[in-house]
C-alpha positions as CSV (number, residue, x, y, z in Angstrom):
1,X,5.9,14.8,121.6
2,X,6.0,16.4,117.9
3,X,4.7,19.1,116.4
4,X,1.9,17.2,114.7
5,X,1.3,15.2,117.9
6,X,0.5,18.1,120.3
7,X,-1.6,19.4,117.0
8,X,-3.9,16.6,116.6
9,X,-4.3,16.2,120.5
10,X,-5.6,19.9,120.7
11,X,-7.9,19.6,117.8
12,X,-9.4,16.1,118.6
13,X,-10.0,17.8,122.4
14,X,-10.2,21.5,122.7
15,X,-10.6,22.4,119.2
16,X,-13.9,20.2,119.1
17,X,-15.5,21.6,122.2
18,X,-14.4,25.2,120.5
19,X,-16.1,24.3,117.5
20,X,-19.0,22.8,118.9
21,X,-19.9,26.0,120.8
22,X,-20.0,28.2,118.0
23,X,-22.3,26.1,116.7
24,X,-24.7,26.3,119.4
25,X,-23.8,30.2,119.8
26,X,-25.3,30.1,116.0
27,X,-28.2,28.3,116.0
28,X,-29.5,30.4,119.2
29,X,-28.8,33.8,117.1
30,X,-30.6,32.6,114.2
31,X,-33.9,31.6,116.7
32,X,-33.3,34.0,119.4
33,X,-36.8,35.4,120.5
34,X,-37.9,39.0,118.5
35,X,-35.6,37.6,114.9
36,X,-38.8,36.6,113.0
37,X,-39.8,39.6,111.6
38,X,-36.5,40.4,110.7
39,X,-35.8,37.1,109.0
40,X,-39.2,37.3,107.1
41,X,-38.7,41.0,106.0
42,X,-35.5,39.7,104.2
43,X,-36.7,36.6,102.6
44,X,-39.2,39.1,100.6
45,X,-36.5,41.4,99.8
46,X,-36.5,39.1,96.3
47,X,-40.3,39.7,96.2
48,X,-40.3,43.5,96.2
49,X,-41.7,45.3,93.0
50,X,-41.9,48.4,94.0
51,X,-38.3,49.0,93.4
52,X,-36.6,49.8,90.4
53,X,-33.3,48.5,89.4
């Protein structure tokens, strides 16, 4: 089997599974219970005018 071979066979198996549980690891970090106060807090960062530059 060559180089390329044993390559392709770990990315179309392993690789995929690795990459598909990162993204679930993700998605429950961004809407894990408790993170919606943090998350609003910095969307009004931009909003803030009590802050000089």
């Amino acid at each position: 089997m060559s180089t390329y071979e044993t390559m392709r066979h770990f990315a179309d198996s392993w690789a995929l599974l690795a990459l598909a549980a990162i993204f679930l690891f993700v998605v429950g970090f961004v809407f894990r219970a408790g993170s919606r106060a943090q998350y609003d807090h910095a969307a009004r960062i931009p909003l803030d005018d009590d802050k000089e530059v």
